[in-house]
Jmol script that loads the backbone (N, CA, C; Angstrom):
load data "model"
ATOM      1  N   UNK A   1     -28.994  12.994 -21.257  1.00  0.00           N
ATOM      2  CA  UNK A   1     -30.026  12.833 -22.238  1.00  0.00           C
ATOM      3  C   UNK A   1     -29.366  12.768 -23.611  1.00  0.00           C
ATOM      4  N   UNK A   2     -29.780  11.588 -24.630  1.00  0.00           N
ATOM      5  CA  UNK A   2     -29.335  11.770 -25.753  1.00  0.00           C
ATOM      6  C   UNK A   2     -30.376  12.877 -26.791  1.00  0.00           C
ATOM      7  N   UNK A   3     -29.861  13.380 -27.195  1.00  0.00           N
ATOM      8  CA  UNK A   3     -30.580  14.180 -28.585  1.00  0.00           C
ATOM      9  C   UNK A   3     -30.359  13.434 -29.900  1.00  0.00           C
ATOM     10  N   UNK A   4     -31.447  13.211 -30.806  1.00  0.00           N
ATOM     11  CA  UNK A   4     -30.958  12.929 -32.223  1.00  0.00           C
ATOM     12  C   UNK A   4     -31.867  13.802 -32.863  1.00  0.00           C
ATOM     13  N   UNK A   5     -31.348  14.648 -34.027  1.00  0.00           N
ATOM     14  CA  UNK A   5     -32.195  15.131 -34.688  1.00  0.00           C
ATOM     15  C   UNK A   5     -32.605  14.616 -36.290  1.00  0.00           C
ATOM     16  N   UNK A   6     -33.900  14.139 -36.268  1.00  0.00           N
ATOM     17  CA  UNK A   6     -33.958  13.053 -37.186  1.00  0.00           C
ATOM     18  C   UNK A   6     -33.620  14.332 -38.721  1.00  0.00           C
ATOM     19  N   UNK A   7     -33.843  15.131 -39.007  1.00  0.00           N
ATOM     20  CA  UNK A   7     -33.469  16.137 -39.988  1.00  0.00           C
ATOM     21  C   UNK A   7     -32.439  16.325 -40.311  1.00  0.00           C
ATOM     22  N   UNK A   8     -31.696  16.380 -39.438  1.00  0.00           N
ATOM     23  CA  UNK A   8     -30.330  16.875 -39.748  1.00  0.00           C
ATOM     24  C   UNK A   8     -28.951  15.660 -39.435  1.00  0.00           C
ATOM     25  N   UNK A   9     -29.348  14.401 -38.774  1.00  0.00           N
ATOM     26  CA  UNK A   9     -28.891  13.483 -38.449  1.00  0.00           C
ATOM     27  C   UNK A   9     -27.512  14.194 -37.347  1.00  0.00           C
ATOM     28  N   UNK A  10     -27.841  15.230 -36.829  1.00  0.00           N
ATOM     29  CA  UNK A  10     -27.096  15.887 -35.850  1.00  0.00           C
ATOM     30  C   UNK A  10     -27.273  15.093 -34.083  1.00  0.00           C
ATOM     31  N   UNK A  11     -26.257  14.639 -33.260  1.00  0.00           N
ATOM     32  CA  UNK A  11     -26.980  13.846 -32.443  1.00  0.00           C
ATOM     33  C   UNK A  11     -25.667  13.970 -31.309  1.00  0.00           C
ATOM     34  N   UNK A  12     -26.088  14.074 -29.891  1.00  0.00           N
ATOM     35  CA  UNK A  12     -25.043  14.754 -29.241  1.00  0.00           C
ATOM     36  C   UNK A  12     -25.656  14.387 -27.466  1.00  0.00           C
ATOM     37  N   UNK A  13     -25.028  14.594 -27.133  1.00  0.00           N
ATOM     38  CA  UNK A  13     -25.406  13.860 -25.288  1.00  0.00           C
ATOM     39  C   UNK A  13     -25.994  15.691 -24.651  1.00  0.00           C
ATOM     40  N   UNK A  14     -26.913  15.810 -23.744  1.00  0.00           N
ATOM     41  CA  UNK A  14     -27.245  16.727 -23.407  1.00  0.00           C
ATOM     42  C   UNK A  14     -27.079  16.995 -21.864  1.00  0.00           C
ATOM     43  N   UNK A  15     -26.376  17.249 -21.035  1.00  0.00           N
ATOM     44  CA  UNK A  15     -26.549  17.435 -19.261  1.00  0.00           C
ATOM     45  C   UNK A  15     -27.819  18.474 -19.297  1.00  0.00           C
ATOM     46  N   UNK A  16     -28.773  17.925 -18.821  1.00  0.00           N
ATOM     47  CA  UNK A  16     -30.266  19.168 -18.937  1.00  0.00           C
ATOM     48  C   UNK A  16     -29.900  19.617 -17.571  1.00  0.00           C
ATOM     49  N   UNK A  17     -28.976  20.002 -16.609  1.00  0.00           N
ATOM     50  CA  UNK A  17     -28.674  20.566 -15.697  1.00  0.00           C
ATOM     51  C   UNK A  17     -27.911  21.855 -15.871  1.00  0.00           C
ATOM     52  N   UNK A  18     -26.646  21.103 -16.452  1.00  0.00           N
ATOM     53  CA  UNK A  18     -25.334  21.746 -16.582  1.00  0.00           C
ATOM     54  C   UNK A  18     -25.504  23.019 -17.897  1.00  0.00           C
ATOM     55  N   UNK A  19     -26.319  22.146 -18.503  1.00  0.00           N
ATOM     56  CA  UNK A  19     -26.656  22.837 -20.254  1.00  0.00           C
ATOM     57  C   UNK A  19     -25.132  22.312 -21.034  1.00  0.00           C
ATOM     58  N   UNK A  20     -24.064  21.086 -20.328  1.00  0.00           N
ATOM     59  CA  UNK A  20     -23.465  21.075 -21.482  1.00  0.00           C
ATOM     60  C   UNK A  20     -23.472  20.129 -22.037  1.00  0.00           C
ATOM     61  N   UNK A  21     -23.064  20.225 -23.612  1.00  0.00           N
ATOM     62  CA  UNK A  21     -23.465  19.449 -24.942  1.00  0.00           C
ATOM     63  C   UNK A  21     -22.285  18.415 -25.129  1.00  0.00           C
ATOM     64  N   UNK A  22     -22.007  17.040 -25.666  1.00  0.00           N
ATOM     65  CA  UNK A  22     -21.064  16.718 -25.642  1.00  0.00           C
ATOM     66  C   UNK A  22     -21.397  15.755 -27.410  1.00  0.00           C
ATOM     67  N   UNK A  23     -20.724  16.453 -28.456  1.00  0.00           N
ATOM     68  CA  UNK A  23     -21.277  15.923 -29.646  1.00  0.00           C
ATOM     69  C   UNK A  23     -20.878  14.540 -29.741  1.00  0.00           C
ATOM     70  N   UNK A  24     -21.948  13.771 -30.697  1.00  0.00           N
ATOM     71  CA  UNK A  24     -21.175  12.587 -31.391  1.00  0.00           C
ATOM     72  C   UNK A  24     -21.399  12.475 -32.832  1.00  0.00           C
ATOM     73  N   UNK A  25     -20.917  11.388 -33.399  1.00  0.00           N
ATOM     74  CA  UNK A  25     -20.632  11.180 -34.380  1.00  0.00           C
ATOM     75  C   UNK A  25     -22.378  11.406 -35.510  1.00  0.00           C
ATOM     76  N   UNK A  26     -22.283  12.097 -36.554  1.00  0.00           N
ATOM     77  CA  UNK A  26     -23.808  11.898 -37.120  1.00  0.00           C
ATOM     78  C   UNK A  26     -24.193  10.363 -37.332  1.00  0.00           C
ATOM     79  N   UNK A  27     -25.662  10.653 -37.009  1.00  0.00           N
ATOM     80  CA  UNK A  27     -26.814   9.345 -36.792  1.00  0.00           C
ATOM     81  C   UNK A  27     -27.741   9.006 -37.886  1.00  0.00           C
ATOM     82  N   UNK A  28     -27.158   7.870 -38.345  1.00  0.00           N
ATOM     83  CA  UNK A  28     -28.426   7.989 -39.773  1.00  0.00           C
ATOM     84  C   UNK A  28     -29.780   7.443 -38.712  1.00  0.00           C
ATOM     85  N   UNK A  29     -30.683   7.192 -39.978  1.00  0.00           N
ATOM     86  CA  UNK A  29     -32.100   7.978 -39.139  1.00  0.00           C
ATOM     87  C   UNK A  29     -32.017   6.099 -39.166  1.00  0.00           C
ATOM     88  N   UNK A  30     -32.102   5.565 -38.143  1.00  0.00           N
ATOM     89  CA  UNK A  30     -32.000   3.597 -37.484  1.00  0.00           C
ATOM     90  C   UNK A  30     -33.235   3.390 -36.272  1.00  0.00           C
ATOM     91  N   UNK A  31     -34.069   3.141 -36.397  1.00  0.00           N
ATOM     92  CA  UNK A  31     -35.360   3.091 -35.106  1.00  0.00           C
ATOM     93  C   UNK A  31     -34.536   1.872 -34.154  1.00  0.00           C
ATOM     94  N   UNK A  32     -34.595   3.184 -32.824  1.00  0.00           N
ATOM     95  CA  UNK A  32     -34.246   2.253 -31.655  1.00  0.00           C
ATOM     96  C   UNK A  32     -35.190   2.229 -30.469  1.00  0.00           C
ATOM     97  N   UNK A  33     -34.857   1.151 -29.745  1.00  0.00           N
ATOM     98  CA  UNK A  33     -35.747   1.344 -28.407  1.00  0.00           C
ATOM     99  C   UNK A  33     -35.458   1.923 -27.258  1.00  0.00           C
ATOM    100  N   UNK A  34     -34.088   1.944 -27.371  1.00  0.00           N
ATOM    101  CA  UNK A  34     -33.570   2.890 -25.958  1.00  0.00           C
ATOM    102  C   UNK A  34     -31.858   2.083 -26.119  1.00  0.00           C
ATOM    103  N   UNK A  35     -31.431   3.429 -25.407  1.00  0.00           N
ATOM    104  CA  UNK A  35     -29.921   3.810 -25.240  1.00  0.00           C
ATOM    105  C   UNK A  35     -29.796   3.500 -24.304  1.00  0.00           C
ATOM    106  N   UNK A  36     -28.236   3.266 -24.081  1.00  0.00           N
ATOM    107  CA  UNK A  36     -27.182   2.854 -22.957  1.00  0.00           C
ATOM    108  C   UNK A  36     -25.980   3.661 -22.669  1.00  0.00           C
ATOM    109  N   UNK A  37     -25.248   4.075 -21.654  1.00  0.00           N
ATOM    110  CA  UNK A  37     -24.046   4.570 -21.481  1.00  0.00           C
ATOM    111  C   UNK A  37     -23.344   3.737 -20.857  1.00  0.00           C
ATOM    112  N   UNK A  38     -22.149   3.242 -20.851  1.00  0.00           N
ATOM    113  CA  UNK A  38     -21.453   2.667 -20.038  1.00  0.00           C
ATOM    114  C   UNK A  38     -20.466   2.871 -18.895  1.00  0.00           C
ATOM    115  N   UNK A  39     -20.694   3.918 -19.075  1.00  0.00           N
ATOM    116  CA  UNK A  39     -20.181   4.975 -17.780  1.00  0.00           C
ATOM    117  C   UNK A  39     -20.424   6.776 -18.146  1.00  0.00           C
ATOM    118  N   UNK A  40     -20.034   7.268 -17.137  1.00  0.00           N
ATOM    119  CA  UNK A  40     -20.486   8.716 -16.807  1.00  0.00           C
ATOM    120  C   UNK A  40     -19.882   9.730 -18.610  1.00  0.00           C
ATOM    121  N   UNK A  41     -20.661  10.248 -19.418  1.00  0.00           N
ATOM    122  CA  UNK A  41     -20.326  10.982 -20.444  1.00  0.00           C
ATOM    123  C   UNK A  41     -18.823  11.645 -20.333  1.00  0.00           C
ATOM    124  N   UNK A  42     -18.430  11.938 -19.468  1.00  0.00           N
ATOM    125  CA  UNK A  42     -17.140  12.457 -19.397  1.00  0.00           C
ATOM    126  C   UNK A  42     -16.056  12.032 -19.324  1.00  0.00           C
ATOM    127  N   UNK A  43     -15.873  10.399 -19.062  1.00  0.00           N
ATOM    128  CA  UNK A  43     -15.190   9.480 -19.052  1.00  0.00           C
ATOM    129  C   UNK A  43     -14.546   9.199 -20.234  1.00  0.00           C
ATOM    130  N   UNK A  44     -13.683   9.050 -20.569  1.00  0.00           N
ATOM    131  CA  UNK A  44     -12.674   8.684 -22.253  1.00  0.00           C
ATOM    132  C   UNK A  44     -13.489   7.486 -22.419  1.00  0.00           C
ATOM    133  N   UNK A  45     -13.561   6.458 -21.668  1.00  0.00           N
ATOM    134  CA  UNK A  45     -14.111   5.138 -22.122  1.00  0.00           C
ATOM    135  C   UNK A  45     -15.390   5.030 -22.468  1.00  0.00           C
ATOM    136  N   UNK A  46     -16.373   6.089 -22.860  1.00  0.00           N
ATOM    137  CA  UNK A  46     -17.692   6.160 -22.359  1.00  0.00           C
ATOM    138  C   UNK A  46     -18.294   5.204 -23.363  1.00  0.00           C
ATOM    139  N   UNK A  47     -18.945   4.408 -23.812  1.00  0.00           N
ATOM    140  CA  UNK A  47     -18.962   4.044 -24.695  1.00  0.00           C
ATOM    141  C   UNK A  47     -20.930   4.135 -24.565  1.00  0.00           C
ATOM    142  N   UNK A  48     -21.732   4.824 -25.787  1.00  0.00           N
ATOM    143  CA  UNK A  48     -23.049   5.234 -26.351  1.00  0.00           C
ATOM    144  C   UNK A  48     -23.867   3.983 -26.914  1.00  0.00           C
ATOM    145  N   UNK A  49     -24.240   3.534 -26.846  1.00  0.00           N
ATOM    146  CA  UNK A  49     -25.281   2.292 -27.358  1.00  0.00           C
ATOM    147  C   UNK A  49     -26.735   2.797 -27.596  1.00  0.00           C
ATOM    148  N   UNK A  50     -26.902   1.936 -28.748  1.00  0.00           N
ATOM    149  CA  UNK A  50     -28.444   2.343 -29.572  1.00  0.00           C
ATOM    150  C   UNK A  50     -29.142   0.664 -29.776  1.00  0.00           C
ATOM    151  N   UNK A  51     -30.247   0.342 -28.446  1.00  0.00           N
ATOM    152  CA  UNK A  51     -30.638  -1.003 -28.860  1.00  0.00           C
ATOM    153  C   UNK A  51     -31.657  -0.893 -30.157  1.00  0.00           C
ATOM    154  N   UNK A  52     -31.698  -1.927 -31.097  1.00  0.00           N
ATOM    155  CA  UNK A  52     -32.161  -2.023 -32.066  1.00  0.00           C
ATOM    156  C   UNK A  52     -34.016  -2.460 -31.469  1.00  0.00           C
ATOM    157  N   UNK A  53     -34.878  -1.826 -32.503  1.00  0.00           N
ATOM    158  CA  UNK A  53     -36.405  -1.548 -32.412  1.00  0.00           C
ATOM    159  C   UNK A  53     -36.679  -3.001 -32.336  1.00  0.00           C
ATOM    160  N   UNK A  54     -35.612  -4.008 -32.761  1.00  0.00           N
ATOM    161  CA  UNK A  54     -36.569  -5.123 -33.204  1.00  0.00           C
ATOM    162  C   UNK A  54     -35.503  -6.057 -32.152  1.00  0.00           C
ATOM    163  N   UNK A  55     -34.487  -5.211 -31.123  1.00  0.00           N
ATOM    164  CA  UNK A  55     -33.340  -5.992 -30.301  1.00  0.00           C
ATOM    165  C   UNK A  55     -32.934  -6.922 -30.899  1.00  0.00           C
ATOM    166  N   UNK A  56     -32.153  -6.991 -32.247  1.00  0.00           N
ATOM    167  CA  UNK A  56     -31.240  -7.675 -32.330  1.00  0.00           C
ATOM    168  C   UNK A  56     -30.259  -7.299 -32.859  1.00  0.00           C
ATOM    169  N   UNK A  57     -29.669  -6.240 -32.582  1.00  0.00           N
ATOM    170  CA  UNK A  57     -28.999  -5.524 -32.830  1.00  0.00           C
ATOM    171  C   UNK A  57     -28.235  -4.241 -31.810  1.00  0.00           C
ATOM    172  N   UNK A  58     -27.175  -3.961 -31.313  1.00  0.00           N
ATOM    173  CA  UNK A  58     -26.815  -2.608 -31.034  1.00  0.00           C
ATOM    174  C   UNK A  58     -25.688  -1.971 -31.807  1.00  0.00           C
ATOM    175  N   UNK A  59     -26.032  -0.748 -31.930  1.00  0.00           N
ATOM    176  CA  UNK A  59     -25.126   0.361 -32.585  1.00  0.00           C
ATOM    177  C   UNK A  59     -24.607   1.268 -31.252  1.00  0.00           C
ATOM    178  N   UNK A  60     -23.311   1.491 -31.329  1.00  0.00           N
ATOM    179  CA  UNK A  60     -22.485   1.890 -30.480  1.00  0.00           C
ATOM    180  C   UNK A  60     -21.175   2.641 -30.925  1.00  0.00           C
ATOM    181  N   UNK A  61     -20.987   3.639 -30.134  1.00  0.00           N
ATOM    182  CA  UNK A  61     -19.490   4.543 -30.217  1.00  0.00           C
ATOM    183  C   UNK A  61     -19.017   4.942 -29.006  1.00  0.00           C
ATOM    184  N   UNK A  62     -18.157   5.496 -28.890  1.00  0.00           N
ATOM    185  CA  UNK A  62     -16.985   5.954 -27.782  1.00  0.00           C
ATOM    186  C   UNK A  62     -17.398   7.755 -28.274  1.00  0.00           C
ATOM    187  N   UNK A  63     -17.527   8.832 -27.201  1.00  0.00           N
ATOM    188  CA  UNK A  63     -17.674   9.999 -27.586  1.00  0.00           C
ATOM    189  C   UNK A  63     -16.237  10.725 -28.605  1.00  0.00           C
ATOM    190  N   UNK A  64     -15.165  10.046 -28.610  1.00  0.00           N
ATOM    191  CA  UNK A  64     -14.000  10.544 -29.186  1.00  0.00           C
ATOM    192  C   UNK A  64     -14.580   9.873 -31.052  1.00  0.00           C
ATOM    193  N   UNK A  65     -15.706   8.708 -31.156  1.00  0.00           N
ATOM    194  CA  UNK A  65     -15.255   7.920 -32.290  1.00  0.00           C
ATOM    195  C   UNK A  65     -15.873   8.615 -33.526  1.00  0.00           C
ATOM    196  N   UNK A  66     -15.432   8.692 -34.644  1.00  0.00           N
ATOM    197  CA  UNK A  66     -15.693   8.894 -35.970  1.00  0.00           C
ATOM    198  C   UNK A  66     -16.950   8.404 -36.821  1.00  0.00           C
ATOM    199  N   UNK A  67     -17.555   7.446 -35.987  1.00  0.00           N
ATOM    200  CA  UNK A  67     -18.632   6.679 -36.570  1.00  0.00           C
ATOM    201  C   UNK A  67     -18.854   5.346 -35.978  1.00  0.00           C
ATOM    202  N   UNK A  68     -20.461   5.323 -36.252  1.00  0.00           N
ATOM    203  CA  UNK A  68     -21.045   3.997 -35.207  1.00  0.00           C
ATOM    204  C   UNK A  68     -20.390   2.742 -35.807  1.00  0.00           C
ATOM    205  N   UNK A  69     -20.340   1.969 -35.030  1.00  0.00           N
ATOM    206  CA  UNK A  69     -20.302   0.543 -35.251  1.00  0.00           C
ATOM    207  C   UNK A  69     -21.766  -0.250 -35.141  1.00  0.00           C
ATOM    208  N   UNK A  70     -21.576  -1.429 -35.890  1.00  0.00           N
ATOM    209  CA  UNK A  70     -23.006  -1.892 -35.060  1.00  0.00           C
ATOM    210  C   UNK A  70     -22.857  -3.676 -35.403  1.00  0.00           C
ATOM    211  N   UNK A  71     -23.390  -4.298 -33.999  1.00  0.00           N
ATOM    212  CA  UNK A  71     -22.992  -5.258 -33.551  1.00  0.00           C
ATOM    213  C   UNK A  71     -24.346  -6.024 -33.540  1.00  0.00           C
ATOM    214  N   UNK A  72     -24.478  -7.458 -34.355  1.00  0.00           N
ATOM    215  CA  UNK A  72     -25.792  -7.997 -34.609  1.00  0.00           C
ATOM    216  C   UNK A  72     -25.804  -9.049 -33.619  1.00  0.00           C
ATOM    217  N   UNK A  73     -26.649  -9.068 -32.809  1.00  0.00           N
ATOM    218  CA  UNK A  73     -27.311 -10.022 -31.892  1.00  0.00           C
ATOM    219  C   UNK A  73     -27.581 -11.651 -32.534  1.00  0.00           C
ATOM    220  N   UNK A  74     -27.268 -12.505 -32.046  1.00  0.00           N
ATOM    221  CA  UNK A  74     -27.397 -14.089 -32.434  1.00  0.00           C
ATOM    222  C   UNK A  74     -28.010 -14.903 -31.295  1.00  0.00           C
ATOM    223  N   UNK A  75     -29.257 -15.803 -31.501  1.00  0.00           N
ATOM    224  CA  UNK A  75     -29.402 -16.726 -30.793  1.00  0.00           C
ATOM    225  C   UNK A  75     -28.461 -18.145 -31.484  1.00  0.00           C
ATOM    226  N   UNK A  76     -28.120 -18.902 -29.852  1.00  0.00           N
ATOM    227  CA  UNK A  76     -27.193 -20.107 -30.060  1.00  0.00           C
ATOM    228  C   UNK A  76     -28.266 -21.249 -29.970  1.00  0.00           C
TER     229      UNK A  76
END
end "model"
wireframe off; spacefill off
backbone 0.3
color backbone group
């Protein structure tokens, strides 16, 4: 489960099993429609995706990264 807390721009992966927390990078407050993982949170490669409210857009990081990137969608 992702957490974002729109207050505090605090935002972190949640195992609602395990109870453990795995932080990421702070989230400015960006309206999305739903998230992606690209493999299992514990993985080095994991890489976090945020599809954009209006999909043309995703914002994305690696749990090790310093700050989102974000990658704009194009029709050809």
């Amino acid at each position: 489960m992702v957490i974002v807390d729109d207050y505090s721009s605090d935002c972190f992966l949640l195992n609602i099993i395990s109870q453990k927390k795995i932080d990421l990078t702070p989230w400015e407050k960006v309206p999305y429609q739903l998230w992606v993982l690209s493999a299992p949170p514990t993985d080095d490669n994991c890489i976090v995706g945020f599809v954009g409210e209006d999909s043309h857009s995703i914002t994305f990081c690696r749990t090790s990264d310093v700050e989102w990137a974000e990658h704009f969608l194009t029709r050809n």
